[in-house]
C-alpha positions in Angstrom: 17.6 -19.3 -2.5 20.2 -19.9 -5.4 22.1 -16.8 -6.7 22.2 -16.4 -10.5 25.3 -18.0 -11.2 24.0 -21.3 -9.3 20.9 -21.5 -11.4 22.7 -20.9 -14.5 25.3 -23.9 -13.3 21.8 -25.9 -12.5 20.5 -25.4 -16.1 23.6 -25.8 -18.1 23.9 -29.6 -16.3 20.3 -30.2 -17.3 20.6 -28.9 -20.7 23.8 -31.2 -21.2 22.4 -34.3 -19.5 18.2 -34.4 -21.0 19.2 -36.0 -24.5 22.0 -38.5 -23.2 20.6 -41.5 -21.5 20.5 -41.1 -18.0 18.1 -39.1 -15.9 19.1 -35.1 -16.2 16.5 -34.7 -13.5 18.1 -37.0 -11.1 21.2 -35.6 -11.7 20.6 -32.0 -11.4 18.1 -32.9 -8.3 21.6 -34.6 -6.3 23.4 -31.3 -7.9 20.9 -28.9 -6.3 20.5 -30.9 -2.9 24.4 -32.4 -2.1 26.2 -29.0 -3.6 23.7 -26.6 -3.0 21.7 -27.5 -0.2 18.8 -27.6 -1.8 15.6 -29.5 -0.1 15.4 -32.5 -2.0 11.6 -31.6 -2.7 12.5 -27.8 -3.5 15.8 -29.3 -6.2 13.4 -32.1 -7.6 10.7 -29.3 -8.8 13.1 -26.7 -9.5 14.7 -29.5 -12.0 11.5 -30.4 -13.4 11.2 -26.7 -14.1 14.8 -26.5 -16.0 13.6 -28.7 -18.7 11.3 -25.8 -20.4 14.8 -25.0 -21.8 15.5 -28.2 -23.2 11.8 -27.9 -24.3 12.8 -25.1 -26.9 15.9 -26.9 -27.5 13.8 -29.5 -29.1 11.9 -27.3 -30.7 14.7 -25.4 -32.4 16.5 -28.4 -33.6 13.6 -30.5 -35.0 11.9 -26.8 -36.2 12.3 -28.1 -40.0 10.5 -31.4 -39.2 7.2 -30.2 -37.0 7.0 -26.9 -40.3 7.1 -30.0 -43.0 4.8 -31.9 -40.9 2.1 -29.5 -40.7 2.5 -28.1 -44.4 1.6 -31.6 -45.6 -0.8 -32.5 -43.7 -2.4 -29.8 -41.6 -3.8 -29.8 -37.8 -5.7 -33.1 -38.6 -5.4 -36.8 -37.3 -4.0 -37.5 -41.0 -0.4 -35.7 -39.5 1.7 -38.8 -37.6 3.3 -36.2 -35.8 -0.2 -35.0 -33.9 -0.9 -38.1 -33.5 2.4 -38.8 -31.8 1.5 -36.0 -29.4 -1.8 -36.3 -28.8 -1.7 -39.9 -27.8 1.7 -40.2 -26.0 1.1 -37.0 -24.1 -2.6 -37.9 -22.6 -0.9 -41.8 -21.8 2.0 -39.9 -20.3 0.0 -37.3 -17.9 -2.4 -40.5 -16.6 0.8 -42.2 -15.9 3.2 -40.0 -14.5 0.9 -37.2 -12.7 0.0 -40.3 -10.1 3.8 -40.9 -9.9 4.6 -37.4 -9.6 1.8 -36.7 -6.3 3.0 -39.9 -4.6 6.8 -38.9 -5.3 6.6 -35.5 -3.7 5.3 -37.2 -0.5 8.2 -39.9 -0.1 10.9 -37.4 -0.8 10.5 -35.6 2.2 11.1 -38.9 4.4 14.6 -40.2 2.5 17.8 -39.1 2.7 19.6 -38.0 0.0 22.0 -41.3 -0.1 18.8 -43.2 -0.8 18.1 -41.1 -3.4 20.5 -41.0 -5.1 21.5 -45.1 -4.8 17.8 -45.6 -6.4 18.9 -43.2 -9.3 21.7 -45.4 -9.8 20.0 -48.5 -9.8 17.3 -47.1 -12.2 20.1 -46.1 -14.6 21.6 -49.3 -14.2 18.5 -50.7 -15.5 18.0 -48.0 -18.2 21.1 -48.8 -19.5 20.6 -52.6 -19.3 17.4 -52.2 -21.3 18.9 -50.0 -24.2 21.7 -53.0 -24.2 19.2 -55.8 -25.2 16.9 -53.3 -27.1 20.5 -52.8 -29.2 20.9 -56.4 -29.8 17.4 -56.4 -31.6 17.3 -55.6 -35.5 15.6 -53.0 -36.8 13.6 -52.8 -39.9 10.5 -50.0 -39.3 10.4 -46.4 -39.3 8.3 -43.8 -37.5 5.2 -43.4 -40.0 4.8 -47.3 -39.0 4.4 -47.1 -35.5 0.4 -47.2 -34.9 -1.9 -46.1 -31.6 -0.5 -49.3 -29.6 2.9 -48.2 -30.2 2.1 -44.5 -29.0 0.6 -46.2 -26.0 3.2 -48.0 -24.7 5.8 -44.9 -25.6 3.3 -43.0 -23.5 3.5 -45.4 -20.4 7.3 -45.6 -20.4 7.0 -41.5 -20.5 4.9 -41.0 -18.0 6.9 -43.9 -15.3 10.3 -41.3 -16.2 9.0 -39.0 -14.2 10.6 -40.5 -11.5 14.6 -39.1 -11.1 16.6 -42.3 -12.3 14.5 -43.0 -14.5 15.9 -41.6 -18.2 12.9 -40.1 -20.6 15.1 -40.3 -23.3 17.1 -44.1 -22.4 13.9 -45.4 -21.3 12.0 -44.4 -24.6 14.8 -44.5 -26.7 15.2 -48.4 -25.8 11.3 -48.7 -26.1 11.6 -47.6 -29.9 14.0 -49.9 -30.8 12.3 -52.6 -29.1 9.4 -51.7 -31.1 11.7 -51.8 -34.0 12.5 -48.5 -34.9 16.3 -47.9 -36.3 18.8 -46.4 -34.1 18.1 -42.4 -35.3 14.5 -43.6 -36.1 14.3 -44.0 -32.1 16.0 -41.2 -31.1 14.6 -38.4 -33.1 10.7 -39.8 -32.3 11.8 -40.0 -29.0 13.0 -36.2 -28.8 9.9 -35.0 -30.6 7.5 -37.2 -28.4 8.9 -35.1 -25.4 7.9 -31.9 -26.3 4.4 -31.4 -25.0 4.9 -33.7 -21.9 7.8 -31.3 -21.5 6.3 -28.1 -21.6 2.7 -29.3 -19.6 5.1 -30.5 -16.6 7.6 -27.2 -16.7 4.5 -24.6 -17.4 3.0 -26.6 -14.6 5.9 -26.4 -11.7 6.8 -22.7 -12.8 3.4 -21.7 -12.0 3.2 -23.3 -9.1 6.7 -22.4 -8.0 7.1 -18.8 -9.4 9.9 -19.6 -11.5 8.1 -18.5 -14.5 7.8 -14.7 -13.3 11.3 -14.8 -11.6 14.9 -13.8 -13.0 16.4 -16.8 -11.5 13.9 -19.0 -13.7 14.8 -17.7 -16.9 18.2 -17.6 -15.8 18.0 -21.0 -15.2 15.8 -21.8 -19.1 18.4 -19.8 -21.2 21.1 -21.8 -20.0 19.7 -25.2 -20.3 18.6 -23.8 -23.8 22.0 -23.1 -25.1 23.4 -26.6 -23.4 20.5 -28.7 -24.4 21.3 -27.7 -28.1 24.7 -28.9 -27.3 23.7 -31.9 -25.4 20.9 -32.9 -28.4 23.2 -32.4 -31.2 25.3 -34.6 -29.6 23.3 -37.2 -28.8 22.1 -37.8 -31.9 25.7 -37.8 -33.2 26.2 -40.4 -30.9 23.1 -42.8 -32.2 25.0 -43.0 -35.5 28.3 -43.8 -34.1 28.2 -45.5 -30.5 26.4 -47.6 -28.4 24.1 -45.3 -26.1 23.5 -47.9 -22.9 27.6 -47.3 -21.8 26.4 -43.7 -20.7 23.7 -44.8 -18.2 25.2 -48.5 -17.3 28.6 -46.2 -16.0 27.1 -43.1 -14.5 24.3 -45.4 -12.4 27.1 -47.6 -11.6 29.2 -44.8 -10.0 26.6 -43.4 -8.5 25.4 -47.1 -6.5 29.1 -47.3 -5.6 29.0 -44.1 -4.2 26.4 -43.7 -2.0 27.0 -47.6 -0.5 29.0 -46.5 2.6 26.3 -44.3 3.9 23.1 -46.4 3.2 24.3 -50.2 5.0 
């Protein structure tokens, strides 16, 4: 069982990593299991449950935008935003609670090299995609995006629930594939991942206990205070750098890593 401080440590990484573009779950689930000891199974849910921090994180910073949006139009189909949750969410859980059941099951029969290497590779890729969704232009905004947009925003959601597999690189890149500008992308991709964010964490601290426990709100104030941090940041970042260096280096590192003990 992790002590106080450990958890704390736990959430401040997650809280840093969700908004950058690589996988803050498979990052924090290597954290919990190589430095901690973690089963890989017991790190991979209690990471899960560290994002209901970043949850109101998102919440917080984007507070000014969900209070305009439902002033001007209401709790109707009418408000982009609801729609935007609505349909990426539903997408998202047919996608990724499939991924999730069948996930549980293979990570008690891989090591944690393995692991890890297929995080790297799958940031590798993340970052790959946000480098040719980059090259695209960009010429429409969020209130353009329409149901088959939400749908395939929902999809690439739902696959992240795999560690490696960045919510915010992979949506991020889908957005500007779609054609969304740079902070277009990044701030529908934040607000998209606020439901899917607090069905998965309400979920796993149920089912885990964290919810009830000192150690789990431990664990949801400090990725809190660092996923402020970590979202202020990254959207900084979408107005002055190129986002795909984060996940092409990390996942890079990480393959190189983890080679000796997997051939």
């Amino acid at each position: 069982m992790l002590n106080l401080y450990q958890v704390a440590l736990a959430g401040f990484v997650q809280g840093i990593l969700e908004w950058l573009p690589v996988s803050s779950s498979g990052q924090v689930m290597v954290f919990l299991s190589s430095i901690l000891g973690l089963r890989l199974i017991e790190a991979y849910r209690l990471a899960l449950y560290l994002h209901m921090g970043t949850l109101f994180s998102a919440i917080l910073y984007y507070r000014e935008d969900i209070i305009d949006s439902i002033k001007s139009y209401g709790i109707s189909f009418n408000n982009s935003l609801l729609r935007l949750w609505v349909i990426t969410t539903i997408v998202s859980v047919v996608t990724g609670y499939p991924i999730y059941i069948v996930y549980q099951k293979i990570l008690g029969n891989v090591s944690l090299d393995v692991v890890t290497s297929v995080i790297g590779v799958s940031l590798i890729i993340t970052g790959l995609l946000l480098m040719y969704a980059k090259s695209k232009k960009n010429y429409r905004t969020f209130k353009d995006l329409g149901v088959k947009d939400y749908i395939v925003l929902g999809i690439a959601q739902g696959i992240s629930i795999i560690p490696g597999i960045s919510r915010s690189g992979i949506t991020i890149a889908i957005l500007l594939l779609l054609g969304l500008h740079s902070s277009d992308a990044v701030k529908t991709s934040f607000l998209a991942s606020i439901p899917i964010i607090a069905l998965a964490s309400i979920y796993i601290g149920l089912f885990q206990g964290y919810i009830v426990s000192i150690v789990g709100l431990i664990g949801m104030l400090s990725a809190l205070g660092a996923g402020l941090i970590g979202l202020w940041v990254m959207v900084f970042m979408s107005k002055k750098l190129s986002l795909y260096y984060f996940a092409l280096t990390i996942g890079l590192i990480m393959v190189l890593a983890t080679i000796p003990f997997i051939i």
